[in-house]
C-alpha positions as MATLAB code, in Angstrom:
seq = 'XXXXXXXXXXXXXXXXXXXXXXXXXXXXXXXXXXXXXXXXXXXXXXXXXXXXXXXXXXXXXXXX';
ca = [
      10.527   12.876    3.960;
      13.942   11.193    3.476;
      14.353    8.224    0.853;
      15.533    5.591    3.455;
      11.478    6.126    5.260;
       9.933    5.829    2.000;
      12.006    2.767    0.993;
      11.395    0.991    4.406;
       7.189    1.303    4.791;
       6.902    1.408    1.553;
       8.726   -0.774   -0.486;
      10.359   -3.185    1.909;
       6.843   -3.505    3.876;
       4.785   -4.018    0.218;
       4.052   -8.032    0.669;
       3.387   -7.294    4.127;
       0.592   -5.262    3.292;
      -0.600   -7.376    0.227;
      -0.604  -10.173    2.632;
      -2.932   -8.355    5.239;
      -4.749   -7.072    2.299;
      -5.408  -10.926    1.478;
      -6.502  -11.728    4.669;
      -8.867   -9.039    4.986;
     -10.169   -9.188    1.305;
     -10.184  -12.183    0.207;
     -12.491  -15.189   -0.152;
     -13.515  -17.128    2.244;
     -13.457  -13.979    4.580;
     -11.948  -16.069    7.843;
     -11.939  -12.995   10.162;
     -10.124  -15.104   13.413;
      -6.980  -16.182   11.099;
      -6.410  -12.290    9.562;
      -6.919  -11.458   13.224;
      -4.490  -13.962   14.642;
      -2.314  -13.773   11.790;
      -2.296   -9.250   12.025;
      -1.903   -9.597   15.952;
       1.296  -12.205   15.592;
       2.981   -9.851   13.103;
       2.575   -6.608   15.152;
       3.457   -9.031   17.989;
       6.960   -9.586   16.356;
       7.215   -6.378   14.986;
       6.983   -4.682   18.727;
       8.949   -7.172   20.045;
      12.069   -5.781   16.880;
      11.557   -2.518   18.251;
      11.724   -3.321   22.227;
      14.783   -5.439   21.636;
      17.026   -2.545   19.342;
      15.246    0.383   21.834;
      17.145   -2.204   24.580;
      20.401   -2.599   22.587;
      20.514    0.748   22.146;
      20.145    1.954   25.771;
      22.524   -0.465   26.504;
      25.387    1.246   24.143;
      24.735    4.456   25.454;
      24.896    3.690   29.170;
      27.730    1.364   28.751;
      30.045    2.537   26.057;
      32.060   -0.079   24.585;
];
């Protein structure tokens, strides 16, 4: 397993986690926020990847 994997989901993605953690957790349990709030981050967290998988068809059909 290479450094730059273990710095990225683990490190880099720690609040993420203790946030979710939180939500999930914690007092008051509000299940429908940790939902809404879990669903918007994977939301923008697909979107990320769609958009670089586009940029990067993009380079390799069309060279610059």
């Amino acid at each position: 397993m290479s450094f730059s994997i273990i710095l990225v989901f683990g490190i880099l993605l720690l609040p993420l986690y203790l946030v979710i953690a939180g939500w999930i957790l914690g007092k008051p349990r509000d299940y429908r926020t940790a939902g809404l709030g879990v669903v918007f981050m994977i939301s923008i967290v697909a979107v990320l990847i769609a958009g670089t998988f586009v940029v990067s068809l993009t380079e390799f059909i069309l060279p610059s």
